[in-house]
LOZAMI-497730 format. One line per field, with one value per residue (C-alpha): y, z, x; residue in three letters. Coordinates in steps of 0.25 Angstrom, whole numbers, padded with zeros to 4 digits. Layout:
BEGIN
v <- [Y; ...];
w <- [Z; ...];
u <- [X; ...];
rest <- [Ala; ...];
***
This chain:
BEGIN
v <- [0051; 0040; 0039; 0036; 0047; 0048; 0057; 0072; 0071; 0081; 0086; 0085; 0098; 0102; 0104; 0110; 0119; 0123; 0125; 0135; 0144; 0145; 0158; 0161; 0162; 0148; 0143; 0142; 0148; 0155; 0166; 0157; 0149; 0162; 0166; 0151; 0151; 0165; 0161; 0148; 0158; 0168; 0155; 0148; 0160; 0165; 0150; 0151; 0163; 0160; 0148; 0156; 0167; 0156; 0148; 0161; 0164; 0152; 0152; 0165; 0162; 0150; 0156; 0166; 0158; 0147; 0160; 0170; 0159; 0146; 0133; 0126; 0133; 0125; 0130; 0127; 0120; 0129; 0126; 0131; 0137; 0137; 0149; 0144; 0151; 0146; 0148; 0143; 0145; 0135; 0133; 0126; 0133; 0131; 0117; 0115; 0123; 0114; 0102; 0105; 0111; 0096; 0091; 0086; 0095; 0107; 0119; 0130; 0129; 0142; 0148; 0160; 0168; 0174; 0186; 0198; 0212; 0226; 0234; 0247; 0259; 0274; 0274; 0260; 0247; 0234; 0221; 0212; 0197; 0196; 0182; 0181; 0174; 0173; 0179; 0166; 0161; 0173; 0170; 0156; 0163; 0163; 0175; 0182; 0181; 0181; 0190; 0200; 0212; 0214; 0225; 0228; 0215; 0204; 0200; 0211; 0205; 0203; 0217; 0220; 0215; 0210; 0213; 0213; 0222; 0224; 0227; 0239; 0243; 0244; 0251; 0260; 0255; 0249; 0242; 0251; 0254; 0250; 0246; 0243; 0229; 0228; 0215; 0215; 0202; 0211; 0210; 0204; 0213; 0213; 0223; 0212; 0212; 0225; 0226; 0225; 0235; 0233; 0243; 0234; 0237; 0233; 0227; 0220; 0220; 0208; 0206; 0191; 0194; 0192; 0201; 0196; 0192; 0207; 0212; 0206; 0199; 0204; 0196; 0197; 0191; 0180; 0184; 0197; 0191; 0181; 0192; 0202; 0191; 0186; 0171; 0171; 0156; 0153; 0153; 0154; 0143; 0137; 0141; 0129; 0131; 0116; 0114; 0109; 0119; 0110; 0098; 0104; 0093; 0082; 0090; 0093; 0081; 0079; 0094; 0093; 0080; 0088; 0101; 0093; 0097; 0103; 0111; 0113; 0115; 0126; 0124; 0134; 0127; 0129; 0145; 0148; 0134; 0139; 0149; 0140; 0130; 0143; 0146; 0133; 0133; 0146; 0140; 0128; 0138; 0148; 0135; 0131; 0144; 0147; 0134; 0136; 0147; 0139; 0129; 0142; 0145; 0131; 0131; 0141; 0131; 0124; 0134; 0138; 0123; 0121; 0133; 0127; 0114; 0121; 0127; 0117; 0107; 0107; 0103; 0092; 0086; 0085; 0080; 0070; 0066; 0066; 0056; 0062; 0053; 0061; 0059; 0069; 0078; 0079; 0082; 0091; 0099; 0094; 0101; 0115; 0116; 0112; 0120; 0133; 0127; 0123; 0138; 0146; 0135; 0139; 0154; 0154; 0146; 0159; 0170; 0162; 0160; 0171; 0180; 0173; 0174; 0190; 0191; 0202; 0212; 0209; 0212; 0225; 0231; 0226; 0233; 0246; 0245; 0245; 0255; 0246; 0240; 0228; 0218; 0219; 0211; 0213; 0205; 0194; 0192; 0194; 0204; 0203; 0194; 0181; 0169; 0156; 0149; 0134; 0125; 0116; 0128; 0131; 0113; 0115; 0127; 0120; 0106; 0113; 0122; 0112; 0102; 0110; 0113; 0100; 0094; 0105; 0104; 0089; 0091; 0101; 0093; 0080; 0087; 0091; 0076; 0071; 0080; 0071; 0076; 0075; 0085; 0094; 0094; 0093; 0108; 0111];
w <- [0029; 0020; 0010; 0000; 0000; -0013; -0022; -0022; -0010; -0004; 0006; -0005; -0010; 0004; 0008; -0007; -0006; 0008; 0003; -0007; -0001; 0011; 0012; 0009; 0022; 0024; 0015; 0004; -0010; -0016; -0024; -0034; -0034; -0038; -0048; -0055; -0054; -0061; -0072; -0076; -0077; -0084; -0093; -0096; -0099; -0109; -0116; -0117; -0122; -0132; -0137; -0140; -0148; -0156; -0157; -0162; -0171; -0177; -0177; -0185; -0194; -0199; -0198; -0206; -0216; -0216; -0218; -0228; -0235; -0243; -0236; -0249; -0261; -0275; -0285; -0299; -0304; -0313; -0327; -0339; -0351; -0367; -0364; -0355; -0343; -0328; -0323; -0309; -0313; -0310; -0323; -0319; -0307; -0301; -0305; -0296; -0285; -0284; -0285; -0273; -0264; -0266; -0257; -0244; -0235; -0243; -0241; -0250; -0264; -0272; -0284; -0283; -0292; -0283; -0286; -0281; -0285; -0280; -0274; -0275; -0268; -0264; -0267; -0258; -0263; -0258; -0264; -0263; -0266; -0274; -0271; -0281; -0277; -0280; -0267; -0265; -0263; -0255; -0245; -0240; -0238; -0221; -0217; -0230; -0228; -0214; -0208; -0195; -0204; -0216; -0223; -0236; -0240; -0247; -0256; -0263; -0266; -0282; -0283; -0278; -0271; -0255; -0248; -0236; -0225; -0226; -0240; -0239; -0227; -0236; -0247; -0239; -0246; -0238; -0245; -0257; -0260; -0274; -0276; -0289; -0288; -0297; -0304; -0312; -0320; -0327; -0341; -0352; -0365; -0378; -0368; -0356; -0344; -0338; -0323; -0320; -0311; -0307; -0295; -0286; -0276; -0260; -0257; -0245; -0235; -0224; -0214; -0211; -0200; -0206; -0211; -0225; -0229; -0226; -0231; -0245; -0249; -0261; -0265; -0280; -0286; -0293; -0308; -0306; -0300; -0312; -0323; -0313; -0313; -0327; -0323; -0331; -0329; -0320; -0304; -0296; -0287; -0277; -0263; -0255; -0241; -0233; -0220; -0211; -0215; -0206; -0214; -0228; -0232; -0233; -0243; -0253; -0261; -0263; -0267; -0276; -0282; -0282; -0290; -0298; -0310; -0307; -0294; -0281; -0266; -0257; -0243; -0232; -0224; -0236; -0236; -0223; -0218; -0214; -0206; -0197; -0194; -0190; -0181; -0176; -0173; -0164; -0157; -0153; -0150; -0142; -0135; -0131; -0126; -0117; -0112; -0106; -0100; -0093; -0089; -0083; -0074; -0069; -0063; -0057; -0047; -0045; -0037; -0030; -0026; -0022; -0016; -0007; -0006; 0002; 0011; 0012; 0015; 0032; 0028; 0018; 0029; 0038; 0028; 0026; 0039; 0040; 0028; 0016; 0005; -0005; -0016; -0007; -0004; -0020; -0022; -0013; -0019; -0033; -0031; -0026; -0039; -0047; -0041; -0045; -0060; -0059; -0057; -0065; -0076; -0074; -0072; -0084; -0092; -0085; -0094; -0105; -0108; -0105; -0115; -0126; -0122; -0122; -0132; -0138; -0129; -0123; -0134; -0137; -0125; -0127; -0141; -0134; -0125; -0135; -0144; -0154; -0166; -0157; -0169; -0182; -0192; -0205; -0197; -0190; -0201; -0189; -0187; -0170; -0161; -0160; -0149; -0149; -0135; -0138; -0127; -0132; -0129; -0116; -0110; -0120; -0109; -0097; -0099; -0101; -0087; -0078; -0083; -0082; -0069; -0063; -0070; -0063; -0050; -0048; -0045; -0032; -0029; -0026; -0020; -0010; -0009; -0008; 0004; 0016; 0028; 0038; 0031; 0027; 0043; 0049; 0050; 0055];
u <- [-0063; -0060; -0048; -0058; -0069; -0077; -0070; -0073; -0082; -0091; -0079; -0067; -0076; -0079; -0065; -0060; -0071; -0067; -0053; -0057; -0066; -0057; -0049; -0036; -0031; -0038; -0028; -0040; -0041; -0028; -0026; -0021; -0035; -0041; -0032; -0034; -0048; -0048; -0039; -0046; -0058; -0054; -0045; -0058; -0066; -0055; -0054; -0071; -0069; -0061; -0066; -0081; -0074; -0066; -0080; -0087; -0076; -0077; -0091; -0093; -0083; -0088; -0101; -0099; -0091; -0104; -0115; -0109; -0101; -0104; -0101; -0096; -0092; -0093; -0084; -0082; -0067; -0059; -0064; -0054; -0061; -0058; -0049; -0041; -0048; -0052; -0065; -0072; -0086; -0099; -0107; -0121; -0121; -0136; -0135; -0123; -0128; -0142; -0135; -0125; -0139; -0144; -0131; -0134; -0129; -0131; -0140; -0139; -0128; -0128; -0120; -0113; -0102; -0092; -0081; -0073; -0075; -0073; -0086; -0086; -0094; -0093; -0078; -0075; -0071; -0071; -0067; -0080; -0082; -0096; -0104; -0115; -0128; -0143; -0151; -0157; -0142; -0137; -0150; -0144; -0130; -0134; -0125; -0129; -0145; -0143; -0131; -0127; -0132; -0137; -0142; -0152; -0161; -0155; -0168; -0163; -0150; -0154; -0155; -0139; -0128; -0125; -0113; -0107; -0108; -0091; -0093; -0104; -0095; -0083; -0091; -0100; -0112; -0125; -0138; -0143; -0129; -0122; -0108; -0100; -0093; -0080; -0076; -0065; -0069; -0079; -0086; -0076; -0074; -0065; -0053; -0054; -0062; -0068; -0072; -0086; -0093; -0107; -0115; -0125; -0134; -0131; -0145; -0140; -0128; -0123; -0114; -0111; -0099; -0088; -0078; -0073; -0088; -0095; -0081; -0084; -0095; -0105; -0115; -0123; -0134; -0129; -0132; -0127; -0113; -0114; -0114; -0104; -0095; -0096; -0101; -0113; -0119; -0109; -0107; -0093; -0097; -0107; -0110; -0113; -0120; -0121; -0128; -0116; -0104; -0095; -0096; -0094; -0084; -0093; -0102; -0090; -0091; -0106; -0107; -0095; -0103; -0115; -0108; -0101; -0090; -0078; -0080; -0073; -0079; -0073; -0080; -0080; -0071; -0060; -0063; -0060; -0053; -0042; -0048; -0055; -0042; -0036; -0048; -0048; -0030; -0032; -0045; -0033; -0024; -0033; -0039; -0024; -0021; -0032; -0031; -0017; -0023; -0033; -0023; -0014; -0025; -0028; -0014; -0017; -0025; -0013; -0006; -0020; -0021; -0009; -0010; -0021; -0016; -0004; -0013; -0021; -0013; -0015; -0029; -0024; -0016; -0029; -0037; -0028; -0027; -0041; -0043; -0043; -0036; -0026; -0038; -0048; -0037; -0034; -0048; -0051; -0038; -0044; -0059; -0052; -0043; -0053; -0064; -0057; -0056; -0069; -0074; -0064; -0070; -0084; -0080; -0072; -0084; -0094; -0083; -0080; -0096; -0100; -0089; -0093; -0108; -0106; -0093; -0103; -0104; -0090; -0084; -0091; -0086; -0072; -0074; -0078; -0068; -0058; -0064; -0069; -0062; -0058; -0065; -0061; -0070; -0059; -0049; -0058; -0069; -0081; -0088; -0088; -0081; -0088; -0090; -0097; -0098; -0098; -0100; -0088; -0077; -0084; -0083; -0067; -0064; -0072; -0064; -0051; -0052; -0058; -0048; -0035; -0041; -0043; -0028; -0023; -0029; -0025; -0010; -0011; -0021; -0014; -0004; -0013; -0017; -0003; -0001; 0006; -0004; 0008; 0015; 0005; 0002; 0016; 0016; 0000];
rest <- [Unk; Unk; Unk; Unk; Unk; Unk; Unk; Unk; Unk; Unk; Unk; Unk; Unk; Unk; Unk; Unk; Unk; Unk; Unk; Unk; Unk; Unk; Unk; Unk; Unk; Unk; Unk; Unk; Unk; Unk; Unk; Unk; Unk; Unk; Unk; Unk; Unk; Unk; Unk; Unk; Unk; Unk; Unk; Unk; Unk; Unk; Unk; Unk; Unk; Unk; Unk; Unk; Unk; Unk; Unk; Unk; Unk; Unk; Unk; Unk; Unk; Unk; Unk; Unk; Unk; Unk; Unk; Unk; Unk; Unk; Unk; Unk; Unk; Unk; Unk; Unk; Unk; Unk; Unk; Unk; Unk; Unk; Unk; Unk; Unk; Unk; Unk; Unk; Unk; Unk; Unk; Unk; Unk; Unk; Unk; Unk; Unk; Unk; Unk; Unk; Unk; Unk; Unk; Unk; Unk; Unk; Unk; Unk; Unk; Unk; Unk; Unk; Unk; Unk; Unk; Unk; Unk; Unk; Unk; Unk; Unk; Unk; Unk; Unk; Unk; Unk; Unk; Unk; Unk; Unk; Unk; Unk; Unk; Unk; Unk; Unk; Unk; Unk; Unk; Unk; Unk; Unk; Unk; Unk; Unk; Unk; Unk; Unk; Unk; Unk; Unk; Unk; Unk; Unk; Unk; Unk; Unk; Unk; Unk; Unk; Unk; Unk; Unk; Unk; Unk; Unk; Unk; Unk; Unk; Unk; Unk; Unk; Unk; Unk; Unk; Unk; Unk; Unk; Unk; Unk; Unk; Unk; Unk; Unk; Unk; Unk; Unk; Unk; Unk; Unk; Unk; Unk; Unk; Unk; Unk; Unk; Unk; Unk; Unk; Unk; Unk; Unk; Unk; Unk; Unk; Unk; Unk; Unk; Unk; Unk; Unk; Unk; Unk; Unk; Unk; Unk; Unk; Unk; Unk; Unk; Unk; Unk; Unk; Unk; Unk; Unk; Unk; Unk; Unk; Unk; Unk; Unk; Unk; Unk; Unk; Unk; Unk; Unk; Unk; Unk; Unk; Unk; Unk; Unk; Unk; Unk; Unk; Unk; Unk; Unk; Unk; Unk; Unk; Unk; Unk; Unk; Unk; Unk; Unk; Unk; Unk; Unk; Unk; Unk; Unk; Unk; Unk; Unk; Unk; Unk; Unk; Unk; Unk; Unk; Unk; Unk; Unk; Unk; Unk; Unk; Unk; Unk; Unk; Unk; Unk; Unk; Unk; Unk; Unk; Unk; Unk; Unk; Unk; Unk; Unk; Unk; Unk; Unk; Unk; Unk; Unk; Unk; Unk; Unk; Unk; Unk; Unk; Unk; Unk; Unk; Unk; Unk; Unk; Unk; Unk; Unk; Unk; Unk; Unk; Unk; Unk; Unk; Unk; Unk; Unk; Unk; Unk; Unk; Unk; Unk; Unk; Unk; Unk; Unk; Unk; Unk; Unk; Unk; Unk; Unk; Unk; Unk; Unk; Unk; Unk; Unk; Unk; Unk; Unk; Unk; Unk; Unk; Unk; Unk; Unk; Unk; Unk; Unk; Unk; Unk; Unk; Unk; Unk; Unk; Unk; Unk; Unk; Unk; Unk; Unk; Unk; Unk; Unk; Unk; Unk; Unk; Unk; Unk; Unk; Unk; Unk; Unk; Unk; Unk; Unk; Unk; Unk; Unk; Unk; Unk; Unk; Unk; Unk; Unk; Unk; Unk; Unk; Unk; Unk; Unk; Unk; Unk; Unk; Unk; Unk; Unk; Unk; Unk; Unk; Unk; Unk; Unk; Unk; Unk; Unk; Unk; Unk; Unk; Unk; Unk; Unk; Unk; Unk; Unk; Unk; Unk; Unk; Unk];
***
């Protein structure tokens, strides 16, 4: 054979491909080629995994956020009366609301009075937070018109008040129930201000998915929430729905020229911010980890290579002397190592795929198995467990394994290519 053979010829697969599916006793694949192949498996499977539930997570959340939420909130600045007294109200509030829906970019802008009050009913209490909206308004509130569950019929919404499924949970109420809501900003007399108590009607009953919302939410007709909370003529704010939620920083300015006066924006990215840097650090972190894990079980090729290499190396000898350059022998060393990455790549893609494909039943019967209680809403804000295969993660995980595999694989490689074919037949 020439020194100069086309790289990765047919017969530098021939012979790796002979190598390892010879037997043990042939001196072929070792136990240590197994056990690396199995970990970059069950490596890859575990960083797909990951990656889907960390996608879902981030997903819902923000899902959530974007349906049961506004994408832009217009607030009013603080205003100083005659009496010395602050207030945040929007005087004029239908007029502000039409001219914000007229910026480009925006779908729906609605005004809303917003407060906090105790519900009562059948001897429970439940600290609530009362949004109030016209039924028109509360329609375009996706997660709200259009949630996991609902209960009763939200045409009627005029007629009472909707509240989330936590709520009616907390209260033990269902639709056709009445609860007393509690403010303690009530009707003003000559002796102070007296609570105010009023009794609606549930006519209709959502859950959206998410924890704090179905936990607290209330929504009221918007006149009766104006005269509950004493903001006759007046509205608390504007909700602002836009169609790219992502890029609600370059609307700010031309909505805050279109509201005008003295108001302030409070996007959804300042609500809940935080949140998502801290989703996105443990994604780093997690990404990190798992990572190191799949560079453990690449080296795990190392000692099965070299493994091979040693009883290999009365063949390298005569292939040598047969004409084999140090390239072909490092190739043919190159395509076993690689090989294993290569399928415990494409295994690991197989289990990682196809958890987050069935994360539902898979985690119904690790639910039973541990006697249910295994995911608790309250602590993290969804109402199941979620996952999200992107095809991103799945070429992040695929790049990470096959390259850690073939780094890995060069080095026992050229030592089997740098292998003096005298010695390695002195003995033979």
């Amino acid at each position: 054979m020439s020194g100069r053979t086309k790289p990765f010829a047919g017969f530098e697969f021939l012979i790796a491909w002979r190598y390892l599916r010879a037997r043990r006793a042939e001196g072929g694949v070792s136990v240590m080629t197994w056990i690396s192949f199995i970990g970059i498996a069950l490596a890859v499977a575990a960083l797909i995994a990951t990656l889907s539930v960390r996608s879902g997570f981030r997903h819902e959340f923000v899902g959530t956020i974007l349906g049961a939420n506004p994408h832009i909130s217009v607030l009013a600045g603080p205003q100083v009366t005659e009496t010395g007294q602050v207030i945040r109200t929007l005087e004029g509030f239908d007029e502000i609301a039409a001219q914000v829906a007229e910026v480009e970019g925006v779908t729906h802008a609605a005004p809303v009075v917003a407060g906090q009050v105790m519900a009562t009913a059948q001897g429970r209490n439940a600290g609530v937070e009362v949004t109030g909206i016209t039924g028109e308004n509360l329609a375009q509130v996706p997660l709200i018109a259009e949630p996991e569950e609902a209960w009763g019929n939200l045409t009627r919404f005029d007629e009472g008040i909707a509240i989330g499924s936590g709520v009616a949970r907390e209260l033990g109420v269902t639709v056709g129930d009445r609860i007393r809501l509690i403010s303690p900003d009530g009707a003003r007399t000559a002796f102070g201000t007296s609570p105010r108590v009023a009794a609606y009607e549930v006519v209709y009953v959502f859950q959206v998915g998410r924890w704090d919302i179905d936990r607290t939410r209330v929504y009221m007709p918007f006149a009766e929430a104006q005269s509950y909370f004493n903001r006759d003529g007046v509205a608390d704010e504007i909700e602002v729905l836009v169609e790219d939620p992502e890029a609600v920083g370059r609307l700010t300015l031309p909505i805050l020229q279109a509201a005008g006066g003295n108001v302030v924006l409070w996007t959804w990215q300042d609500s809940s911010g935080a949140f998502l840097q801290a989703l996105q650090m443990e994604d780093n972190v997690m990404f990190i980890i798992l990572s190191i894990l799949v560079l453990i079980a690449t080296m795990n090729i190392v000692s099965g290579l070299i493994m091979l290499v040693k009883n290999k190396s009365r063949d390298i000898g005569i292939l040598r002397t047969m004409g084999l350059s140090e390239g072909s022998i490092l190739r043919v060393f190159f395509i076993c190592g690689a090989s294993v990455g290569i399928a415990g790549t494409i295994v690991g893609v197989t289990l990682g795929c196809l958890f987050a494909i069935y994360i539902d039943p898979i985690f119904e019967f690790v639910n039973w198995i541990a006697g249910g209680g295994v995911w608790d809403p309250s602590v993290r804000f969804l109402s199941s467990l979620p996952a999200r295969l992107e095809w991103g993660d799945v070429i992040s995980a695929v790049t990470l394994s096959l390259g850690l595999s073939f780094i890995v694989t060069i080095f026992p490689a050229r030592r089997a290519a740098r292998m003096n074919p005298v010695e390695a037949l002195r003995y033979e």
